[in-house]
KEVEXSE-63561 format. One record per residue (C-alpha): x, y, z. Coordinates in pm, whole numbers, padded with zeros to 5 digits, always signed. Last residue first. Layout:
XYZ;...
This chain:
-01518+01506+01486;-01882+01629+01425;-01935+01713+01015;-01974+02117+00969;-01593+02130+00864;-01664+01807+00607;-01962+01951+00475;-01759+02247+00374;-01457+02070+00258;-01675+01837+00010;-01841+02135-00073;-01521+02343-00181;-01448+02036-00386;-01710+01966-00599;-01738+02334-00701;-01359+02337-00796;-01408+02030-00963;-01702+02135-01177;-01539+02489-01254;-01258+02286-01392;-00888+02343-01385;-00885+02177-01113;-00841+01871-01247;-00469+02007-01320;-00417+01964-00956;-00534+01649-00899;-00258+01438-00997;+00046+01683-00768;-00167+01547-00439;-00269+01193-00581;+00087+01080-00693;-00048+00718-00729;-00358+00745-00969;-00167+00906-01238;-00286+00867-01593;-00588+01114-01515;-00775+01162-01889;-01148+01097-01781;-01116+01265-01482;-01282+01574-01586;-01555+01389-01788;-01627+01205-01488;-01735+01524-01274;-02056+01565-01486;-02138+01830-01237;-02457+01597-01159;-02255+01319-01117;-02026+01424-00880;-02300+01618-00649;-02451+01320-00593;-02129+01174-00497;-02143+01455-00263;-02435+01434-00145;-02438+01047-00093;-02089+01102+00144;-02335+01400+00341;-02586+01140+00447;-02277+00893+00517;-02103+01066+00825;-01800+01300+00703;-01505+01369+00953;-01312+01021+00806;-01328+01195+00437;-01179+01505+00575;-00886+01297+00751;-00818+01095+00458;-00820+01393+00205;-00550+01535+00489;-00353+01272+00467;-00371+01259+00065;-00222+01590+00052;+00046+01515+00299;+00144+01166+00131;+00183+01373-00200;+00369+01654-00079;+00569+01370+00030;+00629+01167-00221;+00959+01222-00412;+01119+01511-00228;+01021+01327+00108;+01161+01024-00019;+01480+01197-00055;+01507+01355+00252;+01420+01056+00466;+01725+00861+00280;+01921+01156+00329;+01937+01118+00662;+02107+00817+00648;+02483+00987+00689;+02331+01180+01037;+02170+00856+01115;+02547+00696+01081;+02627+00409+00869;+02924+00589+00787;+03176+00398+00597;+03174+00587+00240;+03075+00280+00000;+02877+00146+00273;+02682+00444+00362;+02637+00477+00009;+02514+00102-00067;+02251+00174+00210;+02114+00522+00049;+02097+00313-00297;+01864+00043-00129;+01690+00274+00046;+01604+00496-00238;+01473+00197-00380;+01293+00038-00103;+01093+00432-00113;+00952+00401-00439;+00876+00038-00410;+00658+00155-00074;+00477+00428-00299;+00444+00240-00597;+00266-00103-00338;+00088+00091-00030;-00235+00130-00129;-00449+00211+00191;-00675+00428-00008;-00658+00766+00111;-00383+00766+00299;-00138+00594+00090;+00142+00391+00219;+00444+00517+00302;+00358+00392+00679;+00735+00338+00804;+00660-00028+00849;+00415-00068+00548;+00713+00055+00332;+01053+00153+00433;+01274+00190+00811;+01595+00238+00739;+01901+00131+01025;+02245+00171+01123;+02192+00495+01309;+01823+00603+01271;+01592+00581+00976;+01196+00659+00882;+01180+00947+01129;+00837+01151+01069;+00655+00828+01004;+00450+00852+00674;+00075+00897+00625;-00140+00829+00874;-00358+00542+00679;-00188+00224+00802;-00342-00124+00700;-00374-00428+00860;-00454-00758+00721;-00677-01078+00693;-00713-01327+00480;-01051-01503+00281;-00994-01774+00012;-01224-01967-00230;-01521-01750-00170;-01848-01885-00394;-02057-01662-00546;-02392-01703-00722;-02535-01404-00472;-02256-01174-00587;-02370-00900-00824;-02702-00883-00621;-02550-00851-00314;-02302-00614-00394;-02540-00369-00520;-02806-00405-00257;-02563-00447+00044;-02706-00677+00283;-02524-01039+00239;-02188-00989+00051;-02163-00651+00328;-02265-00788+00581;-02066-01095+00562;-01736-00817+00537;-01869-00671+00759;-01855-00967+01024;-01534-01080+00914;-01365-00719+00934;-01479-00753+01306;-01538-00405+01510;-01390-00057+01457;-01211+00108+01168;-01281-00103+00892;-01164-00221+00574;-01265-00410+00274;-01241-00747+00095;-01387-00890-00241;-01131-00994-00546;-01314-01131-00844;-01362-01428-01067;-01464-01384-01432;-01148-01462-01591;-01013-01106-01676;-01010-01044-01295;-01305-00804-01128;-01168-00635-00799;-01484-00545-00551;-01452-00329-00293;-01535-00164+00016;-01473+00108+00199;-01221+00314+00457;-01336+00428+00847;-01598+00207+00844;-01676-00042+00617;-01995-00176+00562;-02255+00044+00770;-02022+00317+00782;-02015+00420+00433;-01834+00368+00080;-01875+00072-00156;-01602+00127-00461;-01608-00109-00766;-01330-00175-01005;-01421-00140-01386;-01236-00385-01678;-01425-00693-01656;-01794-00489-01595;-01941-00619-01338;-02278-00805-01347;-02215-01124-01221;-01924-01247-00988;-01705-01541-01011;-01531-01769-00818;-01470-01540-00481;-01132-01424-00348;-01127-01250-00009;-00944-00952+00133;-01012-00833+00491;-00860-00569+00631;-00810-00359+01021;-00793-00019+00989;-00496+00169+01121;-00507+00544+01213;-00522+00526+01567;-00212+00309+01565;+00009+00614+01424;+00322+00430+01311;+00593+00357+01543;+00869+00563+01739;+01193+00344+01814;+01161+00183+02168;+01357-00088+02118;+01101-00418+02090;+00864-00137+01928;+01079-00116+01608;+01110-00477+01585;+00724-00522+01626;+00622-00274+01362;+00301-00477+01302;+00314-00217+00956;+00567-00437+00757;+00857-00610+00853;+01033-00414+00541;+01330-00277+00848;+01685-00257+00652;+01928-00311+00854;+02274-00133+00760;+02637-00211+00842;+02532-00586+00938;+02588-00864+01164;+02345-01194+01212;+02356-01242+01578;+02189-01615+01687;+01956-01627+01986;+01710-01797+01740;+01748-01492+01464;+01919-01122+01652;+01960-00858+01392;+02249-00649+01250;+02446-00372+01389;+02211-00048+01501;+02355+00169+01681;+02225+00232+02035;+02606+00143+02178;+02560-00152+02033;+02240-00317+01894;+02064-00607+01742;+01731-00585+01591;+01460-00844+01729;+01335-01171+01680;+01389-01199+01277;+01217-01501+01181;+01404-01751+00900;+01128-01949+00727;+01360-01804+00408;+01725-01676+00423;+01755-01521+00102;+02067-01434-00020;+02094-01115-00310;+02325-01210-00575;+02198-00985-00895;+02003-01314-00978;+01863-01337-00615;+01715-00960-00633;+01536-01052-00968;+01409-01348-00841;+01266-01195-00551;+01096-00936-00769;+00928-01227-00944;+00825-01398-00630;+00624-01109-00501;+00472-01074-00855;+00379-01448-00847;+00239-01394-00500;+00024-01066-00577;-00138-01181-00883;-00189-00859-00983;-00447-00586-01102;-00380-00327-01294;-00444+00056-01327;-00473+00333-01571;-00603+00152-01889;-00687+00399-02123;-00910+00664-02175;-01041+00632-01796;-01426+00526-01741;-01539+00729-01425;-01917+00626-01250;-02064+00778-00971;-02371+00602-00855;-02594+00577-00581;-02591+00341-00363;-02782+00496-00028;-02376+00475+00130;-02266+00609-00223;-02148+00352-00463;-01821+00431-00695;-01779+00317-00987;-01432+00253-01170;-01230+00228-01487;-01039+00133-01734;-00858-00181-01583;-00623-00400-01675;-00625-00774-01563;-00481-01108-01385;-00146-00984-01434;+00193-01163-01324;+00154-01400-01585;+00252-01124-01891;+00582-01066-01697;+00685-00737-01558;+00917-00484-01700;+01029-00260-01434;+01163+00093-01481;+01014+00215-01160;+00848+00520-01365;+00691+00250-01548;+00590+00025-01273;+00378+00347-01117;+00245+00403-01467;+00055+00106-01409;-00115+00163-01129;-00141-00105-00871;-00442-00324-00755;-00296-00630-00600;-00568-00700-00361;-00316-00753-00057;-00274-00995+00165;-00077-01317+00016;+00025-01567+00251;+00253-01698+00100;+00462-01418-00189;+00812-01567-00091;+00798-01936+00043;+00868-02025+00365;+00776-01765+00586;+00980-01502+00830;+01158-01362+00533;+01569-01278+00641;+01697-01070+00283;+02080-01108+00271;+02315-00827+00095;+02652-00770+00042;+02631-00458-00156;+02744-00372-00537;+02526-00118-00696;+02295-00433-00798;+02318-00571-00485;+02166-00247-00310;+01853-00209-00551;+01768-00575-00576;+01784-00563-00175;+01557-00258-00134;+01345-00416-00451;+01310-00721-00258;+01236-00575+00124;+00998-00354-00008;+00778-00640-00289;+00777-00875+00061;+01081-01033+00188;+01105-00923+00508;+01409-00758+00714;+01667-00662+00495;+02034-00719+00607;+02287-00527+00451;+02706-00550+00428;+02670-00900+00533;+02824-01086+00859;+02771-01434+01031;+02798-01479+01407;+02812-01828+01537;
């Protein structure tokens, strides 16, 4: 039995949605194949998103979707010491990740998206080396355009030899929830940086409005378990502001920190989100950026549709266009990634020294972008502080073994 759609999207995570939402609404066929039964199960990520990231998006999201706003952030050195920025207004939120997954997968199914749930794509399905649907249970589901939101496991892509996301540059995450947590402000996320807890990103911990928190991190090398134990157990800070805490969930997930592939389509297919690494370098945050992209997708599908080219010469422009959008960004942040991953912890607690004693906060103290990293900074240099703060950081990080 072969069945036929104008797009298939491949995972039905925020990407895959807001690709679909974004097609349908122009007026595509569209069917979105999720792997798992229920949209938004398992949930992986933290859910902290900016919220002028939604705004530029144009979405509206329900008051139950948020679990809290936040104003602000410390960070802790390796040695813990501090480096505190309070924003003057709320900047970011967090989510509940599964209700917001769910609410983007309503909106796709009221403009007359099709989901096909507990319904695993085995591989992509092609002719001539085009790209013409995908292959579910030995059964061919035809398309003009696939749409690849599988995420960063990228095992479509590797099943036909398309290029894949830079595996030296994934860290390997661990996101827990815990039942409360003492002595954190409601509205300030916390930042644990070094090798000792989380090598190769950091640590955090998420407060929500009710008093419980979100606890995970990421790490380069060896079990995210283990740190993460380490860290709940053996990190001063931490320790102390969770020693009455009880986790009530723990999951575990990837993350890509390379920065974008340098193809993201090919003939019949687009390639967005986790699975083309459009997620950010420097903090593994892949949620704007990734919506950003699923919605130039979605319009670049119902094109080649409208016109009948599905070609990669015709998709092209879907890589062009997310380029214009974020990819000075992405390229900035890369690089921030790679000269924070050159710098061993004795020179990390200089330089958040260094923060506080330049008064760096008050700099930051009126960024409203925390997304678009590369074109946010750039009026924060404006200041003598930032300037100074950064030439070290690049110093250390050039004198720093490899």
């Amino acid at each position: 039995m072969t069945q036929k759609a104008d797009v298939i999207v491949v995972g039905g995570g925020p990407c895959g949605s807001f690709s679909a939402l974004t097609a349908a609404k122009l007026g595509a066929e569209v069917t979105v194949c999720e792997e798992h039964k229920e949209i938004g199960v398992p949930s992986h990520c933290a859910g902290h998103v900016s919220l002028s990231g939604f705004k530029r998006l144009g979405l509206r999201l329900p008051n139950e979707v948020f679990e809290n706003e936040i104003k602000g952030a410390v960070f802790y050195s390796p040695s813990c010491h501090e480096f505190r920025v309070k924003f003057a207004s709320s900047v970011t939120c967090v989510l509940n990740r599964a209700l917001f997954d769910k609410f983007l997968a309503n909106l796709a199914d009221d403009a007359g998206v099709r989901y096909q749930l507990g319904t695993r794509v085995e591989s992509l399905f092609l002719d001539a080396g085009q790209v013409k649907g995908v292959s579910v249970k030995g059964e061919v589901l035809e398309s003009n355009i696939v749409i690849d939101c599988e995420g960063c496991s990228s095992t479509l892509l590797k099943k036909v030899g398309f290029p894949i996301l830079d595996k030296s540059m994934v860290v390997k995450g661990v996101q827990g929830e815990v039942n409360k947590v003492e002595d954190v402000n409601h509205d300030t996320v916390e930042v644990y940086l070094g090798q000792k807890y989380a090598p190769g990103l950091f640590a955090w911990i998420i407060p929500r409005s009710n008093g419980s928190a979100k606890v995970g991190l990421a790490t380069k090398t060896g079990n995210p378990k283990t740190y993460l134990q380490n860290f709940v157990s053996h990190n001063s800070k931490a320790a102390a502001k969770l020693r009455h805490s009880r986790f009530v969930s723990v999951s575990y997930h990837p993350l890509t920190l390379g920065g974008p592939l340098a193809k993201t389509y090919h003939d019949g297919l687009l390639i967005v989100g986790d699975a083309a690494s459009q997620v950010k370098p420097t903090t593994g945050g892949g949620v704007i950026m990734g919506l950003n992209c699923a919605k130039i997708a979605g319009e670049t599908a119902y094109e080649a549709i409208k016109h009948g080219d599905s070609s990669a010469s015709f998709l092209s422009r879907y890589q062009r266009r997310w380029q214009k959008a974020i990819g000075f960004d992405m390229a900035v942040m890369r690089q921030m990634r790679l000269m924070l991953n050159r710098l061993p912890d004795r020179r990390l607690d200089k330089i958040i020294a260094l923060c506080s004693q330049l008064r760096l906060n008050e700099d930051l103290r009126h960024v409203k972008d925390m997304d678009f990293q590369g074109k946010g900074i750039l009026p924060i240099f404006k200041s003598p502080a930032a300037w100074a703060v950064a030439t070290y950081s690049i110093l250390l990080s050039l004198t720093s073994p490899l």
